[in-house]
N, C-alpha and C positions, 0 to 999 in steps of 0.2 A: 430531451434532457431536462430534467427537473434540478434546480439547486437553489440553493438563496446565495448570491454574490455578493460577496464583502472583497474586492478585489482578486478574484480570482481569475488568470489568465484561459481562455478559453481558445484553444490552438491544437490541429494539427500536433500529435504529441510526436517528435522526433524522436524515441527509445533508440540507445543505439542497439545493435544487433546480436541480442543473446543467446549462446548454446550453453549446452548440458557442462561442458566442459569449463564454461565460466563461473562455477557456484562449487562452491569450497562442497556442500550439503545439499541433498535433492529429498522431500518428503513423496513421497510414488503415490498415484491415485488412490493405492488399496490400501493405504494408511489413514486409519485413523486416531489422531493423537489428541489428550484432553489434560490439559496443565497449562505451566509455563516453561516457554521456548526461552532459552538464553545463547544466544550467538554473536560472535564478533566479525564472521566473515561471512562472504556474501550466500545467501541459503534462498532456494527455492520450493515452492509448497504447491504441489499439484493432488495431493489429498483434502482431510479437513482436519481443523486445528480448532479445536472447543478451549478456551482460557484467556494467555495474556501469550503475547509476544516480546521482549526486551532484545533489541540488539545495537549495535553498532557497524553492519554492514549492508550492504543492499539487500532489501527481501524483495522476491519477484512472488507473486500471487497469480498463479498459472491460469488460463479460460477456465481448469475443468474441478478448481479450488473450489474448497468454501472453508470460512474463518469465521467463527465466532470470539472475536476476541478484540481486547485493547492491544493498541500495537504501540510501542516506543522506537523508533530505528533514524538512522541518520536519512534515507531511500528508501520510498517502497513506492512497485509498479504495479498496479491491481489491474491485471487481466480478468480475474471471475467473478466471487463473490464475496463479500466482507459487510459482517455487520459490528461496529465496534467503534469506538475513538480512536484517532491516529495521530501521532505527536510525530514529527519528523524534521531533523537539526537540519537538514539539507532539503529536501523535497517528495513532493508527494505527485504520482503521476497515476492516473486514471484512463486506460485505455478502449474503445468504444465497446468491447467487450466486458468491461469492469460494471461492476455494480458496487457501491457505498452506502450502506447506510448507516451515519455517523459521525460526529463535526470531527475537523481535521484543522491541528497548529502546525505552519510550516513555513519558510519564507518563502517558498517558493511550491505553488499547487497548477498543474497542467489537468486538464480534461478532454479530451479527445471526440469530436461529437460523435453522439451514439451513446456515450456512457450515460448511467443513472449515479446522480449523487443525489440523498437527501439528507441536510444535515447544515450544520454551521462550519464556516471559513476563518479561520484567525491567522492572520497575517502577522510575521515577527521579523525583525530582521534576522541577520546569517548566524550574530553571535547569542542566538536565544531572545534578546530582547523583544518590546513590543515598537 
């Protein structure tokens, strides 16, 4: 694993256990979408997504994803691939299948050993601050 650590928890990521049937929205591998995403409930992306992302609910970033984009979301779990900035009110988790490259705000950042992060860490607390 490659990263520059600025207090980043480095753990075993405990995801709790996601199906299909948990996401409000599912983007299918044979999609491909290029803009901005705006969602409030929790959306899943197993295609590719060229732009920005803005949401307010958990996004899952599937093994077989790829994202080109800035992400804004309360959650995000990056199983595949993401190259972009990631802002997240709650957390940001990186699973050993995930790849980042891209600095990530969040109070809380997990990475899973195996994953690739390259990119900068900024730590805030819960309510945004620093």
């Amino acid at each position: 694993m490659r990263f520059v650590y600025y207090g980043v928890s480095m753990t075993d990521v405990h995801s709790e256990i996601l199906s299909d049937e948990d996401f409000d929205t599912i983007l299918s591998q044979n999609i491909d979408f290029e803009g901005t995403l705006n969602f409030e409930k929790s959306f899943l992306i197993r295609g590719k997504v060229s732009g920005e992302i803005k949401a307010r609910g958990l996004l899952l970033i599937d093994e077989e994803a790829v994202v080109n984009a800035n992400i804004s979301t309360s959650k995000v779990i990056i199983r595949g691939y993401v190259k972009g900035d990631i802002i997240a009110t709650d957390k940001i988790e990186i699973n050993a299948t995930g790849t980042l490259e891209g600095n990530v705000t969040a109070p809380e950042v997990f990475m899973e050993s195996g994953c690739v992060f390259n990119g900068r860490c900024r730590m805030i607390e819960k309510n945004g601050g620093v």
